[in-house]
C-alpha positions in Angstrom: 57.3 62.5 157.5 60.1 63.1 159.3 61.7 66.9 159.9 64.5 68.1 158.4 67.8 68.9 160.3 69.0 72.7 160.2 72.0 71.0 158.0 69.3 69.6 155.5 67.4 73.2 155.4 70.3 75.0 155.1 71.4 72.9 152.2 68.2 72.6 150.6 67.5 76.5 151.1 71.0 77.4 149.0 70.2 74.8 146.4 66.8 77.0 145.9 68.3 79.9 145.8 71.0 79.0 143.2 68.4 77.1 141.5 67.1 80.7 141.1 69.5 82.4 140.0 70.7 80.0 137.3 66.7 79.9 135.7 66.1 83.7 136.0 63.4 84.6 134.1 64.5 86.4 130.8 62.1 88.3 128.3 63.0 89.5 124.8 61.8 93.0 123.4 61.8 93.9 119.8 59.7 96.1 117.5 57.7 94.5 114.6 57.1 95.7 111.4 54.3 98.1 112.4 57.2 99.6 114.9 55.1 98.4 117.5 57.1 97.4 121.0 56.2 93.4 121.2 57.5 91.5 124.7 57.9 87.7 124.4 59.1 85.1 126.8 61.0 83.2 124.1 63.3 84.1 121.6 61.2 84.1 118.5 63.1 84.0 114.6 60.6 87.7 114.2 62.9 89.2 116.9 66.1 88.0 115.7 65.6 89.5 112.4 64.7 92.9 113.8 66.8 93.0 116.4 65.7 92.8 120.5 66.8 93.9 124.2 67.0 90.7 126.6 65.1 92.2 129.8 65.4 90.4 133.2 62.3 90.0 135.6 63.1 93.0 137.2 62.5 95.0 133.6 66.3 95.9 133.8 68.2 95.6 130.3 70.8 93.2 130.2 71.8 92.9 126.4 71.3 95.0 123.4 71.4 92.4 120.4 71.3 94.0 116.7 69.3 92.5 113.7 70.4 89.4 111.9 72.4 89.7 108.7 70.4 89.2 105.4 71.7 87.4 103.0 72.5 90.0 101.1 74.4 91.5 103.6 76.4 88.0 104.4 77.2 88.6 100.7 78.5 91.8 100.6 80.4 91.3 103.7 81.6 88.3 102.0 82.8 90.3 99.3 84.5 92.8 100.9 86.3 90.3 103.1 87.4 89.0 99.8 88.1 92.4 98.6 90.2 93.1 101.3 92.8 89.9 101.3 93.3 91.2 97.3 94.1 94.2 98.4 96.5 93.1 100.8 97.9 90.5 97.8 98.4 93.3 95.9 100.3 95.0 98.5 102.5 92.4 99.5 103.4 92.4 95.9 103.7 96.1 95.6 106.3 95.5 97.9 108.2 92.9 96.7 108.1 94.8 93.2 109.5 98.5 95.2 112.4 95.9 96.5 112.9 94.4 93.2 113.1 97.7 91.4 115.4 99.2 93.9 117.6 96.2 94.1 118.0 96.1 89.8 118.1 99.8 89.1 120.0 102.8 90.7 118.5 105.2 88.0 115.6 105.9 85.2 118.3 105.4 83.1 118.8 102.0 83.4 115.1 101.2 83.6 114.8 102.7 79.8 118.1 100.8 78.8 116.5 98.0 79.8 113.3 98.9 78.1 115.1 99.8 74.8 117.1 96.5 75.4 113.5 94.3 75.3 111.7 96.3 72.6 115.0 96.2 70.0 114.4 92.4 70.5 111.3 92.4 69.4 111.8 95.1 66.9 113.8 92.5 65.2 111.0 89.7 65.5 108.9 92.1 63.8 111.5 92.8 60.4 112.2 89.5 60.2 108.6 88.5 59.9 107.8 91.5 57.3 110.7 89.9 55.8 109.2 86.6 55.4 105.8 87.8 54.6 107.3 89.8 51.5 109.4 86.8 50.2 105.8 85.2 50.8 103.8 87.4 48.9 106.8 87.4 45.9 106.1 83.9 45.5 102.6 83.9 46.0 102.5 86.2 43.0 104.7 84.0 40.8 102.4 81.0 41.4 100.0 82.9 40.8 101.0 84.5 37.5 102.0 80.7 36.5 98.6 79.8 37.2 96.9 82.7 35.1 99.4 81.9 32.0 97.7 77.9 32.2 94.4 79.4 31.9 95.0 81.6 29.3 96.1 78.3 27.0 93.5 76.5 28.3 95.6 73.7 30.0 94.9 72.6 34.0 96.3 73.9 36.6 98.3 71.3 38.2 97.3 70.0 41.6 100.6 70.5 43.4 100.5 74.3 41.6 96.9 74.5 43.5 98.4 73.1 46.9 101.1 75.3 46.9 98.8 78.8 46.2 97.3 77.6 49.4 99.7 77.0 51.7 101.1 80.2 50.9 98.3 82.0 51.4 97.9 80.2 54.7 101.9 81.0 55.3 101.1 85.0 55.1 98.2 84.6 57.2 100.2 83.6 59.6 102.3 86.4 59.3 100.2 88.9 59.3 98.6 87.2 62.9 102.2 87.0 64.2 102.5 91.1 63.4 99.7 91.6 65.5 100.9 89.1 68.6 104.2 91.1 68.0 102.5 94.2 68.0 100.5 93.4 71.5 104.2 92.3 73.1 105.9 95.5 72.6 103.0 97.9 73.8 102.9 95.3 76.7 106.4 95.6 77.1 106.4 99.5 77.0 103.6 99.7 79.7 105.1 97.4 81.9 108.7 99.9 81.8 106.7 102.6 82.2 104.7 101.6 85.1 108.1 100.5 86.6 109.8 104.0 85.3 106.7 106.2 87.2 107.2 103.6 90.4 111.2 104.1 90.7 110.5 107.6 90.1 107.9 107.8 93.1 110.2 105.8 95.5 112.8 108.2 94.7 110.7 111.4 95.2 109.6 109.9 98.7 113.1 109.1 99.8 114.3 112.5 98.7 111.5 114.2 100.3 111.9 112.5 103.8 115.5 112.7 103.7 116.0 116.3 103.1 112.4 117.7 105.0 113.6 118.6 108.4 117.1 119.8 106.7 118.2 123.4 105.1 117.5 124.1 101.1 121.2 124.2 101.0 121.2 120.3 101.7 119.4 119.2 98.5 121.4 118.3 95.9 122.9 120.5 93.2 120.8 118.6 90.6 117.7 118.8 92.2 115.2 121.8 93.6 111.8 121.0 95.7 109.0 123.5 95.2 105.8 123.2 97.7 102.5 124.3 96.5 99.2 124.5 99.2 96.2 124.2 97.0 95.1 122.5 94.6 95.1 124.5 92.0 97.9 126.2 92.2 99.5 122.8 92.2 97.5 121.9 89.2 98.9 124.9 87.3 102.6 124.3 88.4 102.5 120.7 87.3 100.8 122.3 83.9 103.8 124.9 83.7 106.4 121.5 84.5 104.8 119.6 81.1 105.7 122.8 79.0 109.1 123.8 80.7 110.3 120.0 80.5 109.6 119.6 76.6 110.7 123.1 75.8 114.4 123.0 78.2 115.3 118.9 77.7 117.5 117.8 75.2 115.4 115.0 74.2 111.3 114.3 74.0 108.9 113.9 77.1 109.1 110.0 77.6 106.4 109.8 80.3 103.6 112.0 81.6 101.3 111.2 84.7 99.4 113.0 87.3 102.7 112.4 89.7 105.6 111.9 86.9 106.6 113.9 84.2 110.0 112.8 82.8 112.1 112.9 79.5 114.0 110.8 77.5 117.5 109.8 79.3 120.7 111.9 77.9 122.3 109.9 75.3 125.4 112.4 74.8 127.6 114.5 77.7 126.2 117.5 76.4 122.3 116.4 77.2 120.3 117.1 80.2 117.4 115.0 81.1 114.5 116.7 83.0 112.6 114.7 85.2 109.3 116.0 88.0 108.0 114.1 90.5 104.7 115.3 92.7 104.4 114.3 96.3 101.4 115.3 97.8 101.9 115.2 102.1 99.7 116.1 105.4 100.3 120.1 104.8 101.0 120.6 101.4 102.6 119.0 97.7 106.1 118.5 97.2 107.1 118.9 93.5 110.5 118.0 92.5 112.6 118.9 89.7 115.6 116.9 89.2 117.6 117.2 86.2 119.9 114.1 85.2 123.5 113.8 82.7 124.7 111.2 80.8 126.6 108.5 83.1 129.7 109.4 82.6 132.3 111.8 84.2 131.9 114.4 81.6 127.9 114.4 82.3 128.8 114.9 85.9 130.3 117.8 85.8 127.2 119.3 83.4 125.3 118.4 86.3 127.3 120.2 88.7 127.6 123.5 86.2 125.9 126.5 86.1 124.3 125.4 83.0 122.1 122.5 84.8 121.7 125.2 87.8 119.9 127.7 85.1 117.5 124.9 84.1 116.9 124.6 88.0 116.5 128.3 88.6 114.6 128.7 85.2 111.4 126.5 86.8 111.4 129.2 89.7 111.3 131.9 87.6 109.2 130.7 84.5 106.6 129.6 87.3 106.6 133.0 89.1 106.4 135.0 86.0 103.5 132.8 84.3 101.3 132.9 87.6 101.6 136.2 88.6 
């Protein structure tokens, strides 16, 4: 056998050496069931389900890898996965909805007109189907009176007479299921304004409240008064206090009442005031805030800029002061 040159040892020396490196030795620890420590020189499906350290030959850790999913894990992170992208749907349209509201309404006003507009609609849908149902039921009767005199002589009824009974009765069966259908549409109709009514009126609370937080009381508007409250309680009570004061100093009835909105009907004359509250909680305390609101009109502006809408301001203060002392 013929010797090696250096070149050829030197070569065949670094090829061992890398050839070393590359096929280190690797060992898996892992506890078993009875928490005992096992060592194995191959990854085994017992340690991948409990979870193992790959050790090198020098007993040095290298990698720390955690248990394998169940599949009931892989199903509940499934489902929260899914969870989250309909959240963030539901955000997205949030959004668009805020935007949409903004952009088609500058007041609560005009959200109700709008709402009065849709239910008088359907107001009318319903009176013209009692209408129908009562002509329905008149001539059911008639027929049906007909029908009673025949059998009282002892003649037949007549077939058509028969038909007819029937498809009249069928005719105010209808009606009555069109009531209900009708029925379902306006109370959809009124939550729907409503949700939007307690949204425009949390928008606005939130723009007010940022615009006017770093500036002087003096700043707010005439029409409006911001009152802070640290705990939850006492902001529990004050938002009590705001149910009573609003149905006791509006000109009309409390239209909507939430945990964040509490607002009246809108003025329909230039001698009304409208009362509405908004809550809007923050990092260091609640924000609640009283805004009254005047018929659109110039006559209902200058009410809002009196002294008269300035006592139903000042009033909150003082009712709240003198009922939680």
């Amino acid at each position: 056998m013929k010797p090696l040159s250096v070149f050829a040892c030197v070569l065949l020396t670094g090829s061992l050496i890398f050839s070393g490196l590359t096929h280190a030795k690797k060992f898996y620890r892992y506890k078993n069931a009875e928490g005992q420590v096992i060592l194995v020189d191959q990854l085994i499906p017992e340690a991948i389900s409990a979870g193992y350290d790959v050790i090198n030959e020098e007993g040095k850790l290298v990698q720390s890898v955690p248990p394998a999913k169940t599949l009931g894990e892989l199903e509940q992170e499934k489902l929260r996965e899914i969870e989250l992208k309909r959240q963030k749907r539901e955000e997205q349209r949030q959004l668009r909805r805020d935007a949409e509201l903004l952009r088609l309404f500058s007041t609560v006003d005009d959200i109700m007109r709008a709402r009065d507009a849709a239910l008088l609609g359907i107001e009318q849908r319903a009176e013209l189907n009692e209408n129908d149902k009562r002509l329905l039921k008149a001539s059911l009767e008639d027929m049906q009176r007909r029908a009673a005199d025949l059998e009282r002589t002892g003649r037949p009824i007549p077939k058509a007479l028969q038909d007819n009974i029937i498809e009249q009765q069928k005719q105010i069966a209808d009606r009555e299921r069109n009531r209900a259908i009708i029925e379902e549409e306006r109370q959809r109709v009124m939550s729907a304004f409503e949700k939007d009514m307690v949204r425009f009126k949390e928008l606005q609370a939130k723009r007010m409240a940022h615009r006017f937080q770093n500036q002087q009381s003096d700043n707010t508007p005439d029409n409006v008064l911001m009152m802070a409250c640290s705990s939850r309680e006492e902001c529990h009570n004050i938002w009590q206090l705001a149910q009573v004061y609003a149905q006791n100093n509006a000109s009309g009835r409390l239209e909507v009442v939430t945990d964040t909105i509490i607002l009246t009907s809108a003025p329909k004359s230039d001698s009304e005031i409208g009362i509405s509250f908004s809550k809007l909680p923050s990092r260091t305390d609640t924000q609640i805030i009283l805004e009254v609101s005047c018929n659109d009109t110039e006559a209902g502006e200058q009410l809002c800029a009196s002294s008269e809408a300035r006592k139903v301001l000042d009033g909150f203060q003082s009712f709240v002061q003198k009922q939680l002392r």
